[in-house]
MARMISE-424795 format. One record per residue: residue in one letter; x, y, z of N, C-alpha, C, O in turn. Coordinates in steps of 0.02 Angstrom, whole numbers, padded with zeros to 5 digits, always signed. Atoms other than C-alpha are relative to their C-alpha. Layout:
AXYZXYZXYZXYZ...
***
This chain:
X-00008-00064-00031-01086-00794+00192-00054+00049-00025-00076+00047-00083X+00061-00042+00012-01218-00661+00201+00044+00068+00034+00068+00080+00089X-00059-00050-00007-01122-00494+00153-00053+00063+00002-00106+00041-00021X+00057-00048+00025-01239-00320+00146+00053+00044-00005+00108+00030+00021X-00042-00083-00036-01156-00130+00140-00062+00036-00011-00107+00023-00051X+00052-00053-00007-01266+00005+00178+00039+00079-00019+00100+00075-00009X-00010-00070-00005-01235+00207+00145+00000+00036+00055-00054+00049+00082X+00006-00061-00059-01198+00320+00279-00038+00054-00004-00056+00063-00062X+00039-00060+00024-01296+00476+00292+00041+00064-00012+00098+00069+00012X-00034-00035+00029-01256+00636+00204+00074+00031+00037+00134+00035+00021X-00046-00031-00031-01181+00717+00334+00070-00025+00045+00094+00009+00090X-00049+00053+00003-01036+00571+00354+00018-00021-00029+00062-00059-00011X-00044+00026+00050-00990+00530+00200+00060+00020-00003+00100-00013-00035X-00060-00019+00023-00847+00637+00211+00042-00038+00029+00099-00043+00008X-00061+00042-00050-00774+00514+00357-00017-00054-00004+00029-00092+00013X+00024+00072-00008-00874+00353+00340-00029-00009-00078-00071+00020-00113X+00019+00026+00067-00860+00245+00183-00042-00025-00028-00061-00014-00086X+00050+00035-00022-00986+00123+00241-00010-00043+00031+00042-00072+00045X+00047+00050-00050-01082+00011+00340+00001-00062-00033-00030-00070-00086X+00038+00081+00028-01075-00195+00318-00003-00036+00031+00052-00043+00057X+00059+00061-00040-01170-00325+00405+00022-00081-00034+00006-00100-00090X+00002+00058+00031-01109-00505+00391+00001-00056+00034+00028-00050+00089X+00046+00049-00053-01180-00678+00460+00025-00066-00057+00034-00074-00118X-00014+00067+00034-01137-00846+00429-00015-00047+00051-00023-00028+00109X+00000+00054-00064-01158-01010+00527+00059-00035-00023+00087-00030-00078X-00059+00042-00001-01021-01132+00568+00029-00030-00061+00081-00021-00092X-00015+00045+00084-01032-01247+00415-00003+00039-00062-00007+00012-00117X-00014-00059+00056-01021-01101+00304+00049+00056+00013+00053+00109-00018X-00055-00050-00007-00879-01015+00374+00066-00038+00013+00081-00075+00060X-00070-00006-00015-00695-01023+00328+00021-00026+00045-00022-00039+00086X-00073+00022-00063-00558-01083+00447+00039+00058+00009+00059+00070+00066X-00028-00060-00005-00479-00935+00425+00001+00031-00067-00013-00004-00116X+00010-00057+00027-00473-00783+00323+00042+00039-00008+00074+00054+00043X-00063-00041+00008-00349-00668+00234-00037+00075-00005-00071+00092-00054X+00011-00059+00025-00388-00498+00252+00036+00043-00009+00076+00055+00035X-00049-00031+00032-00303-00378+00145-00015+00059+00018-00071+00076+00036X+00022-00043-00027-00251-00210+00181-00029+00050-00080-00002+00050-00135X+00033-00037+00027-00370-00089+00096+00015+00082-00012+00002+00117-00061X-00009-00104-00003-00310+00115+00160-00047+00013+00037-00053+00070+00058X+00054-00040-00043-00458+00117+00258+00002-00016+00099+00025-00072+00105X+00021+00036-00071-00488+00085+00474-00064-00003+00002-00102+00035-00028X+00061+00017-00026-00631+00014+00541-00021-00004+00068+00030-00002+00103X+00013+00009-00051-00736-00006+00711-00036-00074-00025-00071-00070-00075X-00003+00076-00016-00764-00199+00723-00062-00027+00066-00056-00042+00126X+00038+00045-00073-00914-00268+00823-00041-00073+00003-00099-00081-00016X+00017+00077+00004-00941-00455+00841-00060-00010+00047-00045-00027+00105X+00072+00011-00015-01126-00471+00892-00010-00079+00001-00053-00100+00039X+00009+00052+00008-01110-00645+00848+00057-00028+00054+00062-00011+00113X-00050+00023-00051-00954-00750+00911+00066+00036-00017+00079+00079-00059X-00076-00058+00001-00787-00675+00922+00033-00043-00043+00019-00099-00066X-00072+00045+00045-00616-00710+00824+00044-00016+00015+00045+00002+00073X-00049-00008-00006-00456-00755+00829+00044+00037-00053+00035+00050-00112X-00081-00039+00056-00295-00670+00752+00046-00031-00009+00078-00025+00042X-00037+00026+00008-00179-00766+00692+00054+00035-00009+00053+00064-00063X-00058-00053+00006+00002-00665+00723+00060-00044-00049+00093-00020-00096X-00033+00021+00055+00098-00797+00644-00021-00067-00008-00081-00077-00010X+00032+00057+00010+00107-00993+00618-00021-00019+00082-00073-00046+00098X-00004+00021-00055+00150-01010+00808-00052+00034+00070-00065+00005+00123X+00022-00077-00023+00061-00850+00886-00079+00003-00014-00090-00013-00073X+00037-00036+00005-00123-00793+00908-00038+00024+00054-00028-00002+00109X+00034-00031-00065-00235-00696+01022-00079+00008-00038-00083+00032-00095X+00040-00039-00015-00414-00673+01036-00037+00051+00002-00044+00081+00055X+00015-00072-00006-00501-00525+00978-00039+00025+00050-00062-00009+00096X+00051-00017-00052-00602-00413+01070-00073-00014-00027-00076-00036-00084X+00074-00011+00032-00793-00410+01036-00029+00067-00034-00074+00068-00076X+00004-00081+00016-00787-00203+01012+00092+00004-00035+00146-00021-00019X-00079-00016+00018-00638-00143+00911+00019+00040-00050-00016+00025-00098X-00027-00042+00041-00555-00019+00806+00071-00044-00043+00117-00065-00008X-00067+00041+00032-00417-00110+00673+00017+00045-00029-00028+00073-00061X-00056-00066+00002-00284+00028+00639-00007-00031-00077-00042-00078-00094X-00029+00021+00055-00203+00027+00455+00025-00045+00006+00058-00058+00056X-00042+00061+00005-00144-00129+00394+00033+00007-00068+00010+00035-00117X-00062-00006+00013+00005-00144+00319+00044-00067-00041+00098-00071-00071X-00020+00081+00007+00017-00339+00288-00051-00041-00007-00100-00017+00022X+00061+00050-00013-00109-00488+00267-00032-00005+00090+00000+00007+00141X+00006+00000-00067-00211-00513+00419-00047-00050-00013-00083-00056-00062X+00002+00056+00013-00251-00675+00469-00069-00009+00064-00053-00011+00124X+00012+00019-00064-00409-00708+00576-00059-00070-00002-00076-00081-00060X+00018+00056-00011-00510-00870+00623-00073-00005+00029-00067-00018+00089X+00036-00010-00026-00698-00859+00657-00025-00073+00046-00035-00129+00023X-00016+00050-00053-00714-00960+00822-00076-00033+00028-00086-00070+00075X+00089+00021+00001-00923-00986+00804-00033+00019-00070-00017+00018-00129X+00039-00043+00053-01051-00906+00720+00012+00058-00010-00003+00091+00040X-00003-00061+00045-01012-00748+00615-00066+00032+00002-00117+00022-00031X+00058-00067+00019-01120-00602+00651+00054+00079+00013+00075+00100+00067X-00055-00081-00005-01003-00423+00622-00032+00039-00034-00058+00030-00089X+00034-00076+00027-01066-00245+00603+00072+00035-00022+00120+00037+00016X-00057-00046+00016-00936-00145+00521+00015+00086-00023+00015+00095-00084X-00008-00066+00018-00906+00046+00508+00078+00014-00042+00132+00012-00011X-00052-00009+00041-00779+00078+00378+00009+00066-00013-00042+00093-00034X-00002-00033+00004-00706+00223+00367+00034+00024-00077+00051-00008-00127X-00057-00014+00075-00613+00337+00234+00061-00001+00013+00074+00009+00072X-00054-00025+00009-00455+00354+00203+00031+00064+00067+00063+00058+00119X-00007-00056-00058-00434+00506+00309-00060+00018+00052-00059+00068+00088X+00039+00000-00047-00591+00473+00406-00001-00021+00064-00056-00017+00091X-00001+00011-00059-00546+00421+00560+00021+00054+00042-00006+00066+00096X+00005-00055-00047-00471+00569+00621-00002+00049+00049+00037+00071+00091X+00059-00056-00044-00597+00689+00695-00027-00063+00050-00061-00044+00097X+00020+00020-00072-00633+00544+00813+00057-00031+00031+00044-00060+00084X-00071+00013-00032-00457+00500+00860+00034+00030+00046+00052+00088+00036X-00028-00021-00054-00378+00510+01032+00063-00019+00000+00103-00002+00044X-00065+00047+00014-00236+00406+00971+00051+00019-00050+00034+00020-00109X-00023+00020+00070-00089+00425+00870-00005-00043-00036+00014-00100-00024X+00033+00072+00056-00159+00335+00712+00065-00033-00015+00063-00094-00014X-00029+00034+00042+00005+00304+00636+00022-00043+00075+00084-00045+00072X-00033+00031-00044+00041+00200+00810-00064-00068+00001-00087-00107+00043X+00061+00050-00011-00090+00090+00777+00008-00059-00060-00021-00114-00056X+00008+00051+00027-00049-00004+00635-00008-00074+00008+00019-00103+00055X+00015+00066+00000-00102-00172+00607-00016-00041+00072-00006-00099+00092X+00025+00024-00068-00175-00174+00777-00073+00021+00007-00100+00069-00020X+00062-00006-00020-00348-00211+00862+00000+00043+00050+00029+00030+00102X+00003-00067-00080-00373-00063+00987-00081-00006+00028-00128+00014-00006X+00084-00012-00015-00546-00099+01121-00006+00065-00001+00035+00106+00019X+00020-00065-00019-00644+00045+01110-00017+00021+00070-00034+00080+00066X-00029-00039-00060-00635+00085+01304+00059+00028-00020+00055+00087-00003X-00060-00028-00025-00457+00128+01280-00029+00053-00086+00028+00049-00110X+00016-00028+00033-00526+00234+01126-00054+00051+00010-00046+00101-00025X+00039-00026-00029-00674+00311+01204-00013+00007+00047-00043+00057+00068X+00007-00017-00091-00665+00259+01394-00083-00031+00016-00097-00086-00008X+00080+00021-00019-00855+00227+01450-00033-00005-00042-00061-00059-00056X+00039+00012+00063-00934+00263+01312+00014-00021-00045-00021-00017-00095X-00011+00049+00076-00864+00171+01194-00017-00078+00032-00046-00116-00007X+00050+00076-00032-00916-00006+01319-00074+00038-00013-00109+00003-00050X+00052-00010+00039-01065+00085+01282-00047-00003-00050-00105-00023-00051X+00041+00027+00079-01103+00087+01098+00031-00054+00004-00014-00087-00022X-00020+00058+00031-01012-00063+01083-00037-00051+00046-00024-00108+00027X+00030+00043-00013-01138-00157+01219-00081+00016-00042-00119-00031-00051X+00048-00024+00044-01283-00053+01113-00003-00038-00032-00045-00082-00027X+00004+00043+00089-01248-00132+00947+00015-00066+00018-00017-00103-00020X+00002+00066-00017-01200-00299+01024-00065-00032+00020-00068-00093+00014X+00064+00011-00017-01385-00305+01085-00067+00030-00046-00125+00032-00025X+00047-00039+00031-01479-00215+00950-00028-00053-00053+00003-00102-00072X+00026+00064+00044-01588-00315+00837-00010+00005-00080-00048-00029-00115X+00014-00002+00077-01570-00261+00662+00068+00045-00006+00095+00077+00040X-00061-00032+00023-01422-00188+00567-00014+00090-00029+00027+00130-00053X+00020-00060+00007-01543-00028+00546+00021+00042+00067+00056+00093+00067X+00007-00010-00061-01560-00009+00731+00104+00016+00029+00119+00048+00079X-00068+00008+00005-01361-00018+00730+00042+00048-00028+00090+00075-00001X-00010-00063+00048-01329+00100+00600-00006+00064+00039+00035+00099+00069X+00066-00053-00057-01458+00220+00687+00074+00024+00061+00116+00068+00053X-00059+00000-00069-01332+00204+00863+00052+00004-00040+00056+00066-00045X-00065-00065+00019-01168+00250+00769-00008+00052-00008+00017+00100+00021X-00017-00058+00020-01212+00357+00681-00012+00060+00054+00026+00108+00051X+00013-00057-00057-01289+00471+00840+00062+00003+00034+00076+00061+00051X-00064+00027-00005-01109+00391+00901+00029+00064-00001+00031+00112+00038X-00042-00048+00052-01005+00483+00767-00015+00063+00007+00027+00103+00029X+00020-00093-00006-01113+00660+00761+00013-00001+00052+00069-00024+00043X-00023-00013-00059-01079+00677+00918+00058+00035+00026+00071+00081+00065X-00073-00015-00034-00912+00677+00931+00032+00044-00066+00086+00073-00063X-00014-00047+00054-00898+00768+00766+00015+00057-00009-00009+00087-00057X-00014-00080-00032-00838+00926+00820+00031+00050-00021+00011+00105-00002X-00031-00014+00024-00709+00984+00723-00004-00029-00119+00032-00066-00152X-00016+00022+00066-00733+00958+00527+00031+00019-00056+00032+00001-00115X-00064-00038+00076-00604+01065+00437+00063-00047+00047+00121-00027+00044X-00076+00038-00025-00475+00945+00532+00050-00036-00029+00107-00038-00006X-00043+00028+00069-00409+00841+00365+00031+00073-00031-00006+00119-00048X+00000-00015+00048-00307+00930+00282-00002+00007-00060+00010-00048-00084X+00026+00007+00033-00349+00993+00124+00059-00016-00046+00038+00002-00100X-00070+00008+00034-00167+00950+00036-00027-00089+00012-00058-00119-00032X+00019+00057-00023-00197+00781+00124-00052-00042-00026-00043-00103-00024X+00061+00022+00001-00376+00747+00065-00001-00004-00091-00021-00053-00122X-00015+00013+00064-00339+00785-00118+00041-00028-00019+00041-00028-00080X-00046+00036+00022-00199+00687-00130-00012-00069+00002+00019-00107-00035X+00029+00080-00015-00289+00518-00066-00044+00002-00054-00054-00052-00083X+00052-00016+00068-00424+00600-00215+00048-00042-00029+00048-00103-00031X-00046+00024+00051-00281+00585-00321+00019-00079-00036+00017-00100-00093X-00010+00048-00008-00232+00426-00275-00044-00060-00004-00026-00117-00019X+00047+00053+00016-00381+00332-00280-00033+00004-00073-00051-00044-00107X+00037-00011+00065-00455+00419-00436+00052-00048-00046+00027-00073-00096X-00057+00023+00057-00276+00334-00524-00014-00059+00012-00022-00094-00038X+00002+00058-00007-00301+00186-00441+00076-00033+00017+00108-00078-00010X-00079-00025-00038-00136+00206-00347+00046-00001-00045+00101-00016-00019X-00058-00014+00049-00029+00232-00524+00013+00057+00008+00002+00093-00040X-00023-00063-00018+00038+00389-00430+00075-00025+00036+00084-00066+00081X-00049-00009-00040+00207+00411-00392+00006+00062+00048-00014+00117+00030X-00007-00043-00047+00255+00501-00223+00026+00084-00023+00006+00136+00003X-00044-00060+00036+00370+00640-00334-00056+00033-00030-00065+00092-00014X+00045-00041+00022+00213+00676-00444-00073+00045+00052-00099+00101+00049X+00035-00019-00040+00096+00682-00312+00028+00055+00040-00014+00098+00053X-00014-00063-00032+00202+00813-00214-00001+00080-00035-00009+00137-00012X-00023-00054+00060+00235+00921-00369-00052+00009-00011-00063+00069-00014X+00062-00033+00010+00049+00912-00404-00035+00027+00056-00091+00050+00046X+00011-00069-00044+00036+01009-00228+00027+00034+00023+00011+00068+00072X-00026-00068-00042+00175+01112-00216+00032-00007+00058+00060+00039+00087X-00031+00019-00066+00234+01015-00067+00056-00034-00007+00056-00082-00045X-00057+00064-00033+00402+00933-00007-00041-00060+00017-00089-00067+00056X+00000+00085-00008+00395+00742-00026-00007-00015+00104-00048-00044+00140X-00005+00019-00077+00443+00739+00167-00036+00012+00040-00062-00027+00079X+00090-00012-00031+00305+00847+00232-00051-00013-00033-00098+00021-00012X+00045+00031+00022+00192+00766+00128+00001-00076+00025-00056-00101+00028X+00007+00049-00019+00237+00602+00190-00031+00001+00085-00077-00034+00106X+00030-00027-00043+00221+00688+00361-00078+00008+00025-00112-00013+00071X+00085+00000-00024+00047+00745+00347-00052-00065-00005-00107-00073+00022X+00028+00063+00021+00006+00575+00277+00003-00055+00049-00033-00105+00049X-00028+00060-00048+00082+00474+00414-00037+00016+00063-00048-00031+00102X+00020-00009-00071+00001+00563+00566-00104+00011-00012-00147+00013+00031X+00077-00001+00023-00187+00580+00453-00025-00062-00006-00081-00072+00017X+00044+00056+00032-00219+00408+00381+00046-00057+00001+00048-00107-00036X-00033+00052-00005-00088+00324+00458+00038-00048-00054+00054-00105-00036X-00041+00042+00049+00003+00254+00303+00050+00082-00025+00048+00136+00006X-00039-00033+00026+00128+00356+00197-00030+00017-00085-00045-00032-00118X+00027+00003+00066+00067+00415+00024+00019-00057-00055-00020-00076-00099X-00011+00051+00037+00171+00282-00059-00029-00086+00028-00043-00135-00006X+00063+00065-00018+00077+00140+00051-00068+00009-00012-00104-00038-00029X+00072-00016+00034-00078+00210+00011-00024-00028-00080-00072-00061-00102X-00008+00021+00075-00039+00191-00172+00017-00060-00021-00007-00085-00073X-00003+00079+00021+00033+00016-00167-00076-00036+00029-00110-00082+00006X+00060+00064-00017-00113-00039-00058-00072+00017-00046-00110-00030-00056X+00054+00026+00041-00257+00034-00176+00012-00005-00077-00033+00008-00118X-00025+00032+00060-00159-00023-00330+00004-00089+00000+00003-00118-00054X+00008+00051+00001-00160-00203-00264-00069-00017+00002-00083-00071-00025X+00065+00012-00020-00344-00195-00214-00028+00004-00071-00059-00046-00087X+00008-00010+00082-00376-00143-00404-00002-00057-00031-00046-00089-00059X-00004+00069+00044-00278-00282-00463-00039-00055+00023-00057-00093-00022X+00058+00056-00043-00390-00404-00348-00048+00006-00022-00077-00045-00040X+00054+00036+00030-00533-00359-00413-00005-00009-00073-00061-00021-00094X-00003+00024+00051-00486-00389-00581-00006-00043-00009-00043-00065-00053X+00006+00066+00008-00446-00548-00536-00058-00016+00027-00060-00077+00021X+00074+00038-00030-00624-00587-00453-00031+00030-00058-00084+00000-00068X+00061-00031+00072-00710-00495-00612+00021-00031-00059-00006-00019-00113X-00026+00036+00071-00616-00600-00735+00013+00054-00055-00004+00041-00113X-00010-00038+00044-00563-00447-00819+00070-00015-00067+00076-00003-00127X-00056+00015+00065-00393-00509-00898+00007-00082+00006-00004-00125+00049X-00032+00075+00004-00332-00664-00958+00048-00040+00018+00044-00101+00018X-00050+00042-00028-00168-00698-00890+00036+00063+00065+00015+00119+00077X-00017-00019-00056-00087-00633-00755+00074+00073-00001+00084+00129+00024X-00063-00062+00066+00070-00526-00849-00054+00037-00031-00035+00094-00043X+00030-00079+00034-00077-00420-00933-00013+00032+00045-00014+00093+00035X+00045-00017-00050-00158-00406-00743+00083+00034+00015+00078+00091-00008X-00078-00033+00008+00050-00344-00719-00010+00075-00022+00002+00128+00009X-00027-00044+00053+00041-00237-00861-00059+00054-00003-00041+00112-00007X+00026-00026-00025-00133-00174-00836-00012+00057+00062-00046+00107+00058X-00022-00037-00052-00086-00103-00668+00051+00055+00009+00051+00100+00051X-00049-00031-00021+00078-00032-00707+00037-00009+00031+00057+00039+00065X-00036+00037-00015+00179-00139-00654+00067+00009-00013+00070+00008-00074X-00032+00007+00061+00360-00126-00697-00002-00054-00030-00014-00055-00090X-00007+00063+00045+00376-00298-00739-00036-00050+00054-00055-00034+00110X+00031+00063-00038+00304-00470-00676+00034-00013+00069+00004-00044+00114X-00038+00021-00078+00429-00484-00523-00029+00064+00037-00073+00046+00076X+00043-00062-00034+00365-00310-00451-00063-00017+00021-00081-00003+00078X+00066+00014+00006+00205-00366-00470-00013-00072+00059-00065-00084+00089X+00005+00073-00027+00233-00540-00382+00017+00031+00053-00028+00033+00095X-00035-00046-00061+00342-00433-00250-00074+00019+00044-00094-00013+00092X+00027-00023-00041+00203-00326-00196-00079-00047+00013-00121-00039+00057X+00074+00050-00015+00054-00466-00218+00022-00040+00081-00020-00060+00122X-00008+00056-00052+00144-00566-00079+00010+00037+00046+00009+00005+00099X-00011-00038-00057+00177-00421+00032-00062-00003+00028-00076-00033+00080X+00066+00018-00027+00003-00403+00045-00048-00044+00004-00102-00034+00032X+00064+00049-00015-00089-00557+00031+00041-00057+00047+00013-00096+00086X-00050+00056-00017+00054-00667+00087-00005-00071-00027+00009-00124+00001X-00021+00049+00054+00042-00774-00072+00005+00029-00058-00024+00082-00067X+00013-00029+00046+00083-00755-00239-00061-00004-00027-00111-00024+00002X+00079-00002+00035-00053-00732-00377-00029-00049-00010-00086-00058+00013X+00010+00074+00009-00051-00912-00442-00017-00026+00075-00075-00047+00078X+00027+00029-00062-00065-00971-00256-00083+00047+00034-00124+00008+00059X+00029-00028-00022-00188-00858-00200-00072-00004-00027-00121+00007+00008X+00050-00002+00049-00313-00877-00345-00027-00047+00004-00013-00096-00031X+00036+00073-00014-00433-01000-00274-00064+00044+00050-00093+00097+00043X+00055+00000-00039-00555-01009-00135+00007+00044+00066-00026+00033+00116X-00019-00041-00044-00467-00856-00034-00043+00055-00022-00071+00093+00018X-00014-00065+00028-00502-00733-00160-00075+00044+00029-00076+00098+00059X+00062-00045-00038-00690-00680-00109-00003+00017+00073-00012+00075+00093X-00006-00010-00064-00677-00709+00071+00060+00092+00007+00039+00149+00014X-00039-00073+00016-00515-00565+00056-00026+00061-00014-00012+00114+00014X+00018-00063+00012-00606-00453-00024-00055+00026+00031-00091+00065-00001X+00061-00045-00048-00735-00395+00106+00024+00043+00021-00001+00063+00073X-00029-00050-00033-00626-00268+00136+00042+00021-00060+00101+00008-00072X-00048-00019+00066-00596-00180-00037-00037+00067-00015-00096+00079-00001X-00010-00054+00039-00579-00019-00123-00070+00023-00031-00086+00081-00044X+00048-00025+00060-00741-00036-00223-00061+00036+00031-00093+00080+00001X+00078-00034-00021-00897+00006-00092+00012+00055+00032-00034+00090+00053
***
C-alpha cells in the first residue's frame, strides 16, 4: 500500500484535517479491511476501482465512486474489488458542518453520493478528481470546492469546538460531567449541540479517540502487555477495556493484533 497525507491550506484547517492519497494493485491489497471509527467524516473518491461494504456476514452493497462516510460508530468492513486508487478529504471533528445540507447526526455509519449532498455539482467535483492526474491537481479542485461553499465560518459553536479541544488534547480521558462543568453547560444541551455538530455525542467522541490512542500504542510498541495498554488509557479495569476494543474494531485486542492492525489505522487520530 502506497499511503501519503498532505496539509490543507491555511484557510481550512479549521474544517479539513487532511488530504490522503492511496494506491495499491491487486496482489497487494487486503480482502477486506477494518476501518475504525476515528470522530472524523470524510468525502471518499475512488479514482481507481470501487468497493464493497460489507453490512454483515450475509449482507453487502457496493459503494459509490464519490462519497461522503457520515460518523462511524462501529467497525466498518469494506472489500477493495480491483485496484486501489482513493483521494480522501478528512475532515475535523466539527468540520463538516459549514458544508452540510444534511442532518449529520442522520448519517451515521453511512455512505451518502455527493449528488444527494450537493446535487450537480457535487457529480461534478467528483467526475473532476476522478479524472485529474495527480493528487496535487486534486487537492487544487477541492479545495476551490470547499472555499466556495464556505460561507458561513462562525457556524461551530464555540462551547462545541473547545470541548472536542478538550477531548482530544486528553486523549478522550474526559468524562461527559467534567466536560460540562468545564463549560458551564447542562450535560443534555451539551450532548445536544454535540449530536447535531459532529454527529456523535461527547461521550462517543471520547470513547472513539481514546480507542484510537490505545491503537496506536499498539502499532508503536509502546507497552508491553496489554493490562498496562488498559491501565495506560484509563481504563477501569481489563474487561472495560476489552468491552470497548470490540465495540469498535469487532475483535478483541489479542485477536486483532496481527495483520489488521495497519491496514485499520488509515483512519486515525494522529495526522
Amino acid at each position: 500500500m502506497n499511503h501519503k497525507t498532505f496539509e490543507p491550506q491555511d484557510n481550512l484547517k479549521e474544517w479539513v484535517k487532511c488530504y490522503w492519497n492511496l494506491e495499491s494493485d491487486i496482489e497487494n491489497t487486503p480482502l477486506k479491511n477494518t476501518i475504525i471509527p476515528d470522530g472524523t467524516m470524510k468525502l471518499i473518491f475512488h479514482y481507481g476501482d470501487t468497493y464493497k461494504h460489507h453490512i454483515n456476514d450475509k449482507e453487502s452493497v457496493i459503494l459509490p465512486k464519490c462519497f461522503l462516510i457520515g460518523q462511524l460508530t462501529k467497525p466498518y468492513i469494506v472489500e477493495p474489488l480491483g485496484i486501489t486508487g482513493s483521494f480522501v478529504v478528512r475532515f475535523q471533528p466539527n468540520g463538516f458542518l459549514p458544508f452540510a445540507n444534511i442532518a449529520i447526526k442522520e448519517i451515521q455509519n453511512t455512505a451518502v453520493p455527493l449528488n444527494k449532498l450537493f446535487g450537480k455539482d457535487g457529480d461534478k467535483i467528483g467526475e473532476q478528481i476522478l479524472n485529474a492526474n495527480s493528487t496535487s491537481e486534486r487537492i487544487e479542485l477541492i479545495e476551490t470546492f470547499l472555499i466556495e461553499r464556505l460561507t458561513e465560518k462562525n457556524i461551530i459553536d464555540s462551547i462545541v469546538k473547545s470541548t472536542v479541544d478538550a477531548i482530544i488534547e486528553a486523549n478522550g480521558q474526559f468524562s461527559v460531567n467534567e466536560l460540562s462543568e468545564q463549560n458551564n453547560i447542562n450535560r443534555r444541551q451539551l450532548t445536544r449541540k454535540f449530536s447535531s455538530t459532529i454527529g456523535l455525542s461527547p461521550k462517543q467522541l471520547s470513547k472513539t479517540i481514546r480507542i484510537q490512542n490505545a491503537l496506536k500504542s499498539l502499532l508503536n510498541k509502546e507497552v508491553t502487555s496489554l493490562t498496562d495498554l488498559a491501565y495506560q488509557n484509563e481504563y477501569f479495569d481489563q474487561a472495560h477495556f476489552i468491552k470497548d476494543f470490540k465495540e469498535f474494531t469487532g475483535l478483541t485486542p489479542k485477536e486483532f493484533y496481527g495483520n489488521d492492525l495497519k491496514m485499520s489505522l488509515i483512519f486515525d487520530v494522529k495526522n
